[in-house]
mmCIF file of the C-alpha atoms, coordinates in Angstrom:
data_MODEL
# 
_entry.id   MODEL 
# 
loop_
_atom_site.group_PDB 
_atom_site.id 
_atom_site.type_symbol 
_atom_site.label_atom_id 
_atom_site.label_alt_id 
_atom_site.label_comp_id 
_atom_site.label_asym_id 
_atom_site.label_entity_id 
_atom_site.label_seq_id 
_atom_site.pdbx_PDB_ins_code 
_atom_site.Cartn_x 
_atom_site.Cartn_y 
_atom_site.Cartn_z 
_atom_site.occupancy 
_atom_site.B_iso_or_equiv 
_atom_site.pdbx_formal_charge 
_atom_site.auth_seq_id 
_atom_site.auth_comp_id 
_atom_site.auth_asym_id 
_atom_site.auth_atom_id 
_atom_site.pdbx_PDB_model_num 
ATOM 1   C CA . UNK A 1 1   ? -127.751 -88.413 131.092 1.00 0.00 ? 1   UNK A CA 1 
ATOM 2   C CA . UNK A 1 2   ? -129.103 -86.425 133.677 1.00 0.00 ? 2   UNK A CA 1 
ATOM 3   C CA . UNK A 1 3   ? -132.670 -86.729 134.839 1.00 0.00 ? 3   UNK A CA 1 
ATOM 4   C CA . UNK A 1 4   ? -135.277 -84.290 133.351 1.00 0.00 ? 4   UNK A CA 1 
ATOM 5   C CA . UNK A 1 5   ? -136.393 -80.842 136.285 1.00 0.00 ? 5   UNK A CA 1 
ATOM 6   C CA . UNK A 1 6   ? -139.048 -82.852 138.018 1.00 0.00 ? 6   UNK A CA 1 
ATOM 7   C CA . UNK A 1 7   ? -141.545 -80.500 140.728 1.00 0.00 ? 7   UNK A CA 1 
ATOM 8   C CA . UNK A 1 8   ? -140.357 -81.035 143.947 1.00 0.00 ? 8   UNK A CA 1 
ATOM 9   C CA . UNK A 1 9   ? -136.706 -81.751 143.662 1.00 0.00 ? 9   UNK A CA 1 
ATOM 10  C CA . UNK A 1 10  ? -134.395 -79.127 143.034 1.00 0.00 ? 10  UNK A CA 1 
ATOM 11  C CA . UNK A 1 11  ? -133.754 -77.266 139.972 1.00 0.00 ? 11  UNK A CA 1 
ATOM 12  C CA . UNK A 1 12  ? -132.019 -74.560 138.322 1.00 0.00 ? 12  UNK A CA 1 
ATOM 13  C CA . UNK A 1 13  ? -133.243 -70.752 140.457 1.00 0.00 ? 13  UNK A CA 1 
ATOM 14  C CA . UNK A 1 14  ? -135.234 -72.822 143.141 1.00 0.00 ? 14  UNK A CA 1 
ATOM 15  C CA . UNK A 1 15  ? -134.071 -75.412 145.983 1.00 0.00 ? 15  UNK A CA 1 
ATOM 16  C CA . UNK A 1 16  ? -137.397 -76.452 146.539 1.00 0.00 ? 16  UNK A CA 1 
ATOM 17  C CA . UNK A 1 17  ? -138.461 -77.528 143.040 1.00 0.00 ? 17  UNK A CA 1 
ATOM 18  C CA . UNK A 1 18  ? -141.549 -75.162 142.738 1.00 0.00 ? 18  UNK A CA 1 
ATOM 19  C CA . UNK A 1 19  ? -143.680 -76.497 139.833 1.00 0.00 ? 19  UNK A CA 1 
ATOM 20  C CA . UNK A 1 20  ? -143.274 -73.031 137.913 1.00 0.00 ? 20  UNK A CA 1 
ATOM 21  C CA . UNK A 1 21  ? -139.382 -73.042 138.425 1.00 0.00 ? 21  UNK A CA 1 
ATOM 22  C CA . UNK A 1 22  ? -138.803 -77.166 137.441 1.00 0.00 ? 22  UNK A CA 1 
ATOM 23  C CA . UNK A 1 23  ? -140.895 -75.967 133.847 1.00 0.00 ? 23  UNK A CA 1 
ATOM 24  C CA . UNK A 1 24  ? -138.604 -72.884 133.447 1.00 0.00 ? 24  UNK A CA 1 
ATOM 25  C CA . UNK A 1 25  ? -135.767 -74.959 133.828 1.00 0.00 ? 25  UNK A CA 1 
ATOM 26  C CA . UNK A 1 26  ? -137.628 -77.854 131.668 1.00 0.00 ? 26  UNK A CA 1 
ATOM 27  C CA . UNK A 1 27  ? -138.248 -75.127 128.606 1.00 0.00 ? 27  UNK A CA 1 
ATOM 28  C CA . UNK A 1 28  ? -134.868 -73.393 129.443 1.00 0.00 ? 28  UNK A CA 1 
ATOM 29  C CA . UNK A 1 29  ? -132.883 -76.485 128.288 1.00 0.00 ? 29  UNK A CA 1 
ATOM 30  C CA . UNK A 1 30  ? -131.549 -76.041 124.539 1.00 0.00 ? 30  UNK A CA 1 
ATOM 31  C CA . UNK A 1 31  ? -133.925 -76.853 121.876 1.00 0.00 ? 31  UNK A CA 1 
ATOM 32  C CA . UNK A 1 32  ? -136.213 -77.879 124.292 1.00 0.00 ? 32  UNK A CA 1 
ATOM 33  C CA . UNK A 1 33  ? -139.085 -75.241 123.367 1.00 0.00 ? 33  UNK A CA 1 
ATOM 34  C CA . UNK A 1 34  ? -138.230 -75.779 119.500 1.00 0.00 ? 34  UNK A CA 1 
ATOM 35  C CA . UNK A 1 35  ? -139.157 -79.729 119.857 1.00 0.00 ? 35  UNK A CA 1 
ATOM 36  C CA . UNK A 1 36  ? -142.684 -78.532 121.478 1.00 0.00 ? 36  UNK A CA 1 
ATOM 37  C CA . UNK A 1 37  ? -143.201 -75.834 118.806 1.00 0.00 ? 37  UNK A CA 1 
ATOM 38  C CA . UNK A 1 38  ? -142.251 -78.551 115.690 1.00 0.00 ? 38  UNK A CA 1 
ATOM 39  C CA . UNK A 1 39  ? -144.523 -80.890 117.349 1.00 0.00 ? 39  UNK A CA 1 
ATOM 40  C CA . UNK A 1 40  ? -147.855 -78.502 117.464 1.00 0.00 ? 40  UNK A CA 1 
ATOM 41  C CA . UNK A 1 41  ? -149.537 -79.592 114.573 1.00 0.00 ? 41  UNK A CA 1 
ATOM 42  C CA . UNK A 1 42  ? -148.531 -82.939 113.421 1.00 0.00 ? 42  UNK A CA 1 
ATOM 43  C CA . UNK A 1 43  ? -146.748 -86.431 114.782 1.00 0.00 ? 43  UNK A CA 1 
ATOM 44  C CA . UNK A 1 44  ? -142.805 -86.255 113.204 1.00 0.00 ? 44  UNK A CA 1 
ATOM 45  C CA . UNK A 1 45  ? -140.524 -89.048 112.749 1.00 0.00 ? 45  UNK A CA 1 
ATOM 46  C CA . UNK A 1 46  ? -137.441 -88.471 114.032 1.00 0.00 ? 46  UNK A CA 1 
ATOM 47  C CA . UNK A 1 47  ? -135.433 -87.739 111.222 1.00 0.00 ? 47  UNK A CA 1 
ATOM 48  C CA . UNK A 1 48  ? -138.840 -85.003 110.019 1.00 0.00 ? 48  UNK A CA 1 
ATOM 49  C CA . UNK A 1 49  ? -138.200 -83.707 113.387 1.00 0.00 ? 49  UNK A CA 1 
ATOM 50  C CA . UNK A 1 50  ? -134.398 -82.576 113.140 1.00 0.00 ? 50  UNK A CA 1 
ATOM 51  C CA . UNK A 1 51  ? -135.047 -81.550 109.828 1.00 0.00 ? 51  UNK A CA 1 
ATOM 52  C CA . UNK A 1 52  ? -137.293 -79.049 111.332 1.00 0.00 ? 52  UNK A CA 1 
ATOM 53  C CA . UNK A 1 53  ? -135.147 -78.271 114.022 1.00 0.00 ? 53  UNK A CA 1 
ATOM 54  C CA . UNK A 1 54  ? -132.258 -76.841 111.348 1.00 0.00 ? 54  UNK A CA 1 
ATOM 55  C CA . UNK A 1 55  ? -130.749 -80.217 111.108 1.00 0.00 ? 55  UNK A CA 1 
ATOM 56  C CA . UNK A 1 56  ? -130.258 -80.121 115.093 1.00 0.00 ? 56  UNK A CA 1 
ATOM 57  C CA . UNK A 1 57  ? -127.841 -83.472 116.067 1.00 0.00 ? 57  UNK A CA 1 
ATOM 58  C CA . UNK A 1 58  ? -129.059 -86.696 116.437 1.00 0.00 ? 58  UNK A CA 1 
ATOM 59  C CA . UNK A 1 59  ? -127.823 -86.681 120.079 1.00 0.00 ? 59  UNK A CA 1 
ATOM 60  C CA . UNK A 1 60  ? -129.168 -83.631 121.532 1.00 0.00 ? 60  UNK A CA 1 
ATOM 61  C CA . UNK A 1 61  ? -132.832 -84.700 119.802 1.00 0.00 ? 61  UNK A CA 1 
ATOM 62  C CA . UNK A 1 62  ? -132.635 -87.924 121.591 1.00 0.00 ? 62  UNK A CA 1 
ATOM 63  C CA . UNK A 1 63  ? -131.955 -86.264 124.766 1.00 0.00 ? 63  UNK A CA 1 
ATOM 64  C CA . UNK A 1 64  ? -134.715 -83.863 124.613 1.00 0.00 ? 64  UNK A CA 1 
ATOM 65  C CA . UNK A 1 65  ? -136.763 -86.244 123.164 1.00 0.00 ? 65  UNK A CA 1 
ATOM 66  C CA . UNK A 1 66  ? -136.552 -88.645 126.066 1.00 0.00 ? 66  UNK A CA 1 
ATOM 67  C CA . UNK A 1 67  ? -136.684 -85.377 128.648 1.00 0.00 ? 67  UNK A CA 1 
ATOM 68  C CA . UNK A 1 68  ? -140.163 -84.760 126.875 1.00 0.00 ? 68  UNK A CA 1 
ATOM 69  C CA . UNK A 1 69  ? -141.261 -87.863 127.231 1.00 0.00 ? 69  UNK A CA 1 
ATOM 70  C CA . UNK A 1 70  ? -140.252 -88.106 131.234 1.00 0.00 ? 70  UNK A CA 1 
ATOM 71  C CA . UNK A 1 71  ? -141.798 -85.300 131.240 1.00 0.00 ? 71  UNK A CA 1 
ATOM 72  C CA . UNK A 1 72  ? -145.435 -86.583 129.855 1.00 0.00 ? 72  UNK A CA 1 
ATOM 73  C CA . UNK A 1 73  ? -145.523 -83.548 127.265 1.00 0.00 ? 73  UNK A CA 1 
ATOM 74  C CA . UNK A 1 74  ? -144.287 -85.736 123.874 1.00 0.00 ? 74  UNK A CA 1 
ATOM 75  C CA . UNK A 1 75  ? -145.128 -89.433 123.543 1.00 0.00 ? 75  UNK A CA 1 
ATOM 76  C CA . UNK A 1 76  ? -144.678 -91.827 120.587 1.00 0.00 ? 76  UNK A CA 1 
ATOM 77  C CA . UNK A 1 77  ? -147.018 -92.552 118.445 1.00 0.00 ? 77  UNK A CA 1 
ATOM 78  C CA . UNK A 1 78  ? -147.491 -94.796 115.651 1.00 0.00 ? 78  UNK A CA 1 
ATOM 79  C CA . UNK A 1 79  ? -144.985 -95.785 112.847 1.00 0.00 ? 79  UNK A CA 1 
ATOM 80  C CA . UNK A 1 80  ? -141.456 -94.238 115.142 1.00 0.00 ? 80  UNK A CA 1 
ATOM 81  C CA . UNK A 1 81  ? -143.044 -90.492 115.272 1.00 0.00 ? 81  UNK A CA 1 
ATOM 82  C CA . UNK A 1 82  ? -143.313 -88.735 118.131 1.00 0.00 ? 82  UNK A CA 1 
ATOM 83  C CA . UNK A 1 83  ? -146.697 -86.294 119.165 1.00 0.00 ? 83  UNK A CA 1 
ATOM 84  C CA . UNK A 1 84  ? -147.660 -83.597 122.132 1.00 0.00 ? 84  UNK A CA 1 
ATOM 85  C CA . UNK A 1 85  ? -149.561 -85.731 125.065 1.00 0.00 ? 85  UNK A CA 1 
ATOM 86  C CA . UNK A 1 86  ? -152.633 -83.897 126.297 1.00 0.00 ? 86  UNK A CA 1 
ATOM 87  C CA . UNK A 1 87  ? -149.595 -81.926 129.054 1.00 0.00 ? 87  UNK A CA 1 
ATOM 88  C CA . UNK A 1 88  ? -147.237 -81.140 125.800 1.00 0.00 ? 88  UNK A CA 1 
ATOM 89  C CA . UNK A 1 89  ? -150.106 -79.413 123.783 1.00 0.00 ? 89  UNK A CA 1 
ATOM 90  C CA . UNK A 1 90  ? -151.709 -77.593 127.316 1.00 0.00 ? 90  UNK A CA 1 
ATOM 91  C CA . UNK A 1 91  ? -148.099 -76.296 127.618 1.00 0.00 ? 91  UNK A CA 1 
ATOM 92  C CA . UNK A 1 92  ? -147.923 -75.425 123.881 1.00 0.00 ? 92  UNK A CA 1 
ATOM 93  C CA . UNK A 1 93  ? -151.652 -73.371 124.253 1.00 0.00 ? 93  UNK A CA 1 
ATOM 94  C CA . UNK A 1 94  ? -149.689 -71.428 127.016 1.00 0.00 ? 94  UNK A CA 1 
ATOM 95  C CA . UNK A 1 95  ? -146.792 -71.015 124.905 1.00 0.00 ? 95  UNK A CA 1 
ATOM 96  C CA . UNK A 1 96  ? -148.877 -68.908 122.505 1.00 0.00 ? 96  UNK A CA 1 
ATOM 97  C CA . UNK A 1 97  ? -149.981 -66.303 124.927 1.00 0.00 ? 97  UNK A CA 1 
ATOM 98  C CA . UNK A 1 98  ? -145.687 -65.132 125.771 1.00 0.00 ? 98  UNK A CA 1 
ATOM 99  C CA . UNK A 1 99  ? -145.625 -65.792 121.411 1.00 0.00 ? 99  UNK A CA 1 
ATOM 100 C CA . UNK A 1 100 ? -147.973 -63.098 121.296 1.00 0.00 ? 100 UNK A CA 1 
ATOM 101 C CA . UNK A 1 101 ? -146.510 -60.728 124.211 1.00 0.00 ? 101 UNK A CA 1 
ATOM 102 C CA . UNK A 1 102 ? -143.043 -61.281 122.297 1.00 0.00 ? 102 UNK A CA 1 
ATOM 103 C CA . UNK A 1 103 ? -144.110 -60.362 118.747 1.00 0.00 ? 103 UNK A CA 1 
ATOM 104 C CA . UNK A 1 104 ? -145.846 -57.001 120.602 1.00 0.00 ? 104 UNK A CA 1 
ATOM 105 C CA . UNK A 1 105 ? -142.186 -56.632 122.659 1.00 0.00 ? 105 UNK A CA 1 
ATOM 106 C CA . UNK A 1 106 ? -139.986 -56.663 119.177 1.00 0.00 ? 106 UNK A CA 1 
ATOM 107 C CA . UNK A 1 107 ? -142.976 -53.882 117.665 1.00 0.00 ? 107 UNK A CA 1 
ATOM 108 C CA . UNK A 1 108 ? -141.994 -52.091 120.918 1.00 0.00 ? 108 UNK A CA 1 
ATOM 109 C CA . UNK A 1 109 ? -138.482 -52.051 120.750 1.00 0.00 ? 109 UNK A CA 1 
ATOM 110 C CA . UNK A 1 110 ? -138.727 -51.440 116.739 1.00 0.00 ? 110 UNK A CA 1 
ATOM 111 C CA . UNK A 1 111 ? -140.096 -48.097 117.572 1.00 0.00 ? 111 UNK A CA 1 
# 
């Protein structure tokens, strides 16, 4: 499996691994930004958690799982669920801001 974008070492779009870049290509991987968002209010078990991903398989969730956790934005927590770290729910409070912009984008675009 390969290793989770890391700042400093090159990612996808930058050769020099700039902080913003390694994220983009953190939150750019498949299902990646759907784990954080299923994770914002409450610690999920695994199984919870690809239920809430549309039944999402086993495989991919255990990749991005242990991405996340490489990452230091999900950790587990008690009883096999997994929860945002103090990084996962900054990232998730930043999250909402381009939420916001995109719900005012598709009003745009509906006119």
């Amino acid at each position: 499996m390969p290793s989770p974008p890391k700042p400093g070492r090159p990612v996808r779009g930058s050769t020099t691994g700039r902080p913003l870049m390694a994220a983009l290509d953190l939150f750019g991987r498949r299902w990646t930004l759907r784990v954080l968002w299923e994770l914002r209010d409450d610690p999920l078990g695994f199984r919870a958690l690809q239920q809430q991903c549309d039944g999402m398989s086993s495989s991919v969730l255990r990749q991005r799982l242990v991405e996340l956790q490489n990452a230091q934005l999900v950790e587990r927590g008690g009883q096999e669920s997994y929860r945002l770290t103090k990084l996962g729910r900054e990232a998730y409070e930043e999250l909402l801001g381009l939420h916001s912009w995109a719900e005012r984008w598709a009003a745009e675009l509906d006119k």
